[in-house]
N, C-alpha and C positions, 0 to 999 in steps of 0.2 A: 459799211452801213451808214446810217445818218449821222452818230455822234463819230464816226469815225472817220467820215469824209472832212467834216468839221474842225476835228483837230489836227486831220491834216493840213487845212487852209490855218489855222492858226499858226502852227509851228512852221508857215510858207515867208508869215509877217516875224518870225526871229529866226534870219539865218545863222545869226551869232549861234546860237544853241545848237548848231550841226551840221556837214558836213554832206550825209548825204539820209537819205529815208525812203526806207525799202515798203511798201506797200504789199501784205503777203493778202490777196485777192481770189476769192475761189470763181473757176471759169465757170460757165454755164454750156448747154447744148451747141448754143448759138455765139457764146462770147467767151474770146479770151478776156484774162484776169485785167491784162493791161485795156481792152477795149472797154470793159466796164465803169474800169477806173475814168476813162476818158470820159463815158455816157452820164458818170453821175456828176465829174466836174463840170461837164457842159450843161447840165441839167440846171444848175444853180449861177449858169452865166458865167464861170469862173477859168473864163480863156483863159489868162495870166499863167494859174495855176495848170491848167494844159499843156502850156509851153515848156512848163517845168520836167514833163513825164523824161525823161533820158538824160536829161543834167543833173537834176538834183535830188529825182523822184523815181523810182525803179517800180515795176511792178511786177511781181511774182507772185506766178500761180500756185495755188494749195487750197490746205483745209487744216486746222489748228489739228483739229480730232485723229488725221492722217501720221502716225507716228515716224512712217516715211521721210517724210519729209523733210526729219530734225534731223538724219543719218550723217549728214554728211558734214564734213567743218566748213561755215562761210567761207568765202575769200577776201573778206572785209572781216574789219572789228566790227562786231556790234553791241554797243555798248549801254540800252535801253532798247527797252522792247514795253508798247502801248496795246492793250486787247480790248481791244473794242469787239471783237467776233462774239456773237452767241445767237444762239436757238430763243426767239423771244417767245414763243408758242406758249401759251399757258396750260396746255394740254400733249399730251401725246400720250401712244399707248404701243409704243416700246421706247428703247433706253435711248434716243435721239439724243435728248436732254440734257442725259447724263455727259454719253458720250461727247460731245461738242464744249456743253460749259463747266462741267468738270471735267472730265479725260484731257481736254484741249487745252486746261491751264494746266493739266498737271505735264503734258510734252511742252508746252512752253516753259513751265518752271526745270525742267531737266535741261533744257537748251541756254535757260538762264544761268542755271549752276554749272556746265560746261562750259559758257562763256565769259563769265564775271559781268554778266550784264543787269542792270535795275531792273527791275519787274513792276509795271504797270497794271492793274487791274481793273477796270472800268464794271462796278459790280451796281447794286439796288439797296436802298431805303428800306426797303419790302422785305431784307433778309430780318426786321425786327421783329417780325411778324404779330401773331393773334394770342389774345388771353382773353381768357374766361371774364365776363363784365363782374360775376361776384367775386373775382381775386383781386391782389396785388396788384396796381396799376405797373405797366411796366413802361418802361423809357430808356432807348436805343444811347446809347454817345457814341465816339468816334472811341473811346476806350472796350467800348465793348464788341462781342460777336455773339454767345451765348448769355440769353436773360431769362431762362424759362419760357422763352414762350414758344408757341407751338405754330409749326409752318405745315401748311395742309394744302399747299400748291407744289405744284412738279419745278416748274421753272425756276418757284423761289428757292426751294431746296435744293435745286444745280445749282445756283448762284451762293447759297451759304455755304456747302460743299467747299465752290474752285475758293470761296474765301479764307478755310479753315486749311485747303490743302497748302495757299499761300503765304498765309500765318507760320504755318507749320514750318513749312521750308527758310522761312524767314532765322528761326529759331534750330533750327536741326544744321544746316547748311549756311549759316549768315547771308542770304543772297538779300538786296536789298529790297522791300517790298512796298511799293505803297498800294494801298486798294482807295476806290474814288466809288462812293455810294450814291447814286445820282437817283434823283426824283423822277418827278412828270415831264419827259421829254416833249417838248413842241415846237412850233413854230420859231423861225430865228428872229432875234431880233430886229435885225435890219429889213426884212421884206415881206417877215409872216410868211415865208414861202415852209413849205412842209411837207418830206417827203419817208412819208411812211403808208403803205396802205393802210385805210382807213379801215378795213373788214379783218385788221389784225393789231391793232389799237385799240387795247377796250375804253382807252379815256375819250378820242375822238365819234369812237363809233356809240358811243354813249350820248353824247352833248347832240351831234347831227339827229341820232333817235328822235329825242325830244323837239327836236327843231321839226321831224316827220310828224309826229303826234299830234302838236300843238298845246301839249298842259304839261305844266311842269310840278311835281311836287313843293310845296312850303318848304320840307324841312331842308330838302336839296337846294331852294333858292337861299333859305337864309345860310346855307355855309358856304365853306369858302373848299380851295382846292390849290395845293402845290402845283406850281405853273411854271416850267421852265426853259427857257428858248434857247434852243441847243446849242446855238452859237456861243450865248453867254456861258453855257456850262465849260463847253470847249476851253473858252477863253480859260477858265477857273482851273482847269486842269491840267492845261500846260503849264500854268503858274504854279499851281500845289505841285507838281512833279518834280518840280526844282528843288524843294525843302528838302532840309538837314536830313539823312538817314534817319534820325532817331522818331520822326513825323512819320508814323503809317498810314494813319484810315483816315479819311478827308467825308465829311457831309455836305455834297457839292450841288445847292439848290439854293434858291433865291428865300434870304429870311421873312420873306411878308408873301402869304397865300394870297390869292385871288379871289375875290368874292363870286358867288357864282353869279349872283346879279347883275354882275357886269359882263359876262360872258351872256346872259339871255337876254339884256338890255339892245346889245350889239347883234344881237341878228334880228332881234325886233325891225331895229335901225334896218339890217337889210333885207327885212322883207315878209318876215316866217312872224305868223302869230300865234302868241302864245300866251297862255290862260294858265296864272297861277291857281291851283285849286290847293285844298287840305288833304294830308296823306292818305284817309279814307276814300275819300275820290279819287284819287288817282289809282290807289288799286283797283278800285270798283271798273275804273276804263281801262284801267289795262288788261283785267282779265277781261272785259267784253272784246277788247281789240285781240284777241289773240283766237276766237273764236273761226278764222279763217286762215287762208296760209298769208297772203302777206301782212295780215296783223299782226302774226306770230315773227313771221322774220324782222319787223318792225320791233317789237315785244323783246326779243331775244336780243337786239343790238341796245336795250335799256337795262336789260336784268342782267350787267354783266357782273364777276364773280365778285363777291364781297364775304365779309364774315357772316357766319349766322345771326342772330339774335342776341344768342348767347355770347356773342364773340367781341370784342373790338380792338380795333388795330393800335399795335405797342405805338407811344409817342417817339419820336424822334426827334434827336437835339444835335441841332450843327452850331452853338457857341461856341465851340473851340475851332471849326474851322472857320467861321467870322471871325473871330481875334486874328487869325494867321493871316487871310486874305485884307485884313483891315493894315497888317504890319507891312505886308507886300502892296500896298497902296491901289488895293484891286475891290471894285465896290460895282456892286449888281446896279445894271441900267432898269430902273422901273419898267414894271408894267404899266403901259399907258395906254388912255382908248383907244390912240391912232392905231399902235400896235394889236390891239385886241382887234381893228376892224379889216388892219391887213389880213391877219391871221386866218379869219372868219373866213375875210374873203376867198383865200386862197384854199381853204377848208372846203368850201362849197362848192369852189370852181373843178375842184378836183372829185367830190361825188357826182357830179354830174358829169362828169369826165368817165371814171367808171361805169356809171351807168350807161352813158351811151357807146 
């Protein structure tokens, strides 16, 4: 996947840290495991890392979820195991979800306690989830997993699931566990290149919306949005992965949000006009824009899922994993226009890419 090709390119720049790294890759109709691997390294320019596939880099085909799989004893140590696999769907309507981001850490946590190997977990921010606005305000740390609040999404609840099954195992089984809570995946830093489809993104397919539209709501201009360019997370994650045993839960995102002004500044700059109005107006157009079918498909890539009314989302505190990364001598590369206009760029280049 994205954050997972990623920190395989990171962990390419410390060969000190191993040995060899097995790539477990689900095939497709049309591609073996290793040919994918190949397609998405070449995707991002990263011949190097190609050259690598049979020296340093294995690829083997599966599916976490396949309990298959785990049957048999490597013929290698393997002494760390990183899960970046899951079902990002916000939706489904049978146990996909489950099956994949829980069942799939729980055969990976079985292959870990038969192997004495670390256990990795690349999980979400989002497991903090939603409180009632007239309650207790609630706020996530890296000490916590349960805070009262209520999760009302499928996807987030398989991810707070494989987290509690990992916890658990941690404590039942001592096997070692870090889990890595990661934000708003986007664009890398180095080229703004970004490869996630856009029609299964709701932060992208949200922003391009409004860029279709041309009016942006007030209150959405004046705030800001977790922004994080997945290289840099990568980066963060190989690093936090090294810590002491006694370090579990890592809040792995950039500590200064993005204004969203600057994200509609910047497509202004390339091209798309766009007309600040008050939150009344902008309901008022969006329900007339929905009155036909491509207004609505336009419509629907804006209203993507948020809390009720009633609702808003638990805050979330990564000071403690700032302290850690500040001790390990590792500090987030700004967000800066040039990068906000690679990103754009390559955002756009790539709907229109779709489109046609």
């Amino acid at each position: 996947g994205f954050l997972g090709i990623h920190i395989l390119l990171e962990l390419l720049k410390h060969p000190e840290y191993y040995d060899r790294i097995y790539c477990l890759v689900r095939p497709t109709k049309r591609q073996t495991g290793e040919r994918r691997l190949r397609a998405r390294l070449m995707f991002f320019d990263e011949a190097e890392a190609v050259e690598e596939i049979g020296k340093t880099v294995f690829a083997l085909q599966g599916d976490i979820s396949a309990e298959e799989i785990f049957e048999q004893k490597p013929d290698v140590k393997i002494d760390t195991v990183i899960n970046c696999a899951a079902d990002v769907s916000h939706f489904a309507y049978d146990d996909k979800l489950e099956r994949t981001n829980t069942g799939g850490v729980k055969n990976l946590l079985r292959f870990c306690a038969e192997n004495g190997a670390k256990f990795i977990q690349v999980s979400t921010i989002s497991v903090g989830g939603i409180y009632r606005k007239d309650g207790e305000p609630l706020t996530l740390t890296e000490k916590d997993l349960y805070i009262g609040q209520e999760i009302r999404n499928q996807y987030i609840l398989s991810k707070y699931m494989a987290e509690y099954a990992a916890l658990r195992a941690a404590i039942d089984q001592g096997i070692e566990v870090k889990i890595m809570r990661v934000g708003n995946l986007q664009g890398r830093i180095s080229d703004g290149e970004f490869q996630v489809q856009k029609k299964t993104n709701a932060f992208t397919r949200q922003l391009l919306g409004y860029a279709q539209v041309g009016y942006v709501p007030q209150s959405l201009y004046d705030s800001s949005v977790n922004f994080s360019p997945v290289d840099e997370v990568a980066r963060m994650i190989v690093a936090l992965s090294r810590m002491p045993k006694k370090y579990s839960v890592f809040h792995v995102y950039p500590p200064q949000d993005t204004p969203f002004n600057r994200l509609f500044s910047t497509l202004s700059e390339l091209g798309f006009r766009l007309e600040i109005v008050d939150d009344n107006s902008f309901a008022d157009r969006l329900k007339a824009l929905r009155e036909d079918e491509e207004g609505r498909r336009i419509a629907e890539s804006i209203l993507v899922e948020r809390p009720s009314l009633q609702y808003i989302d638990a805050t979330v505190s990564e000071d403690f994993t700032q302290r850690l990364l500040s001790k390990l001598g590792c500090y987030w590369q700004p967000v800066t226009d040039g990068y906000l206009n690679k990103y754009l760029k390559a955002l756009v280049e790539m709907q229109l890419t779709e489109e046609d």
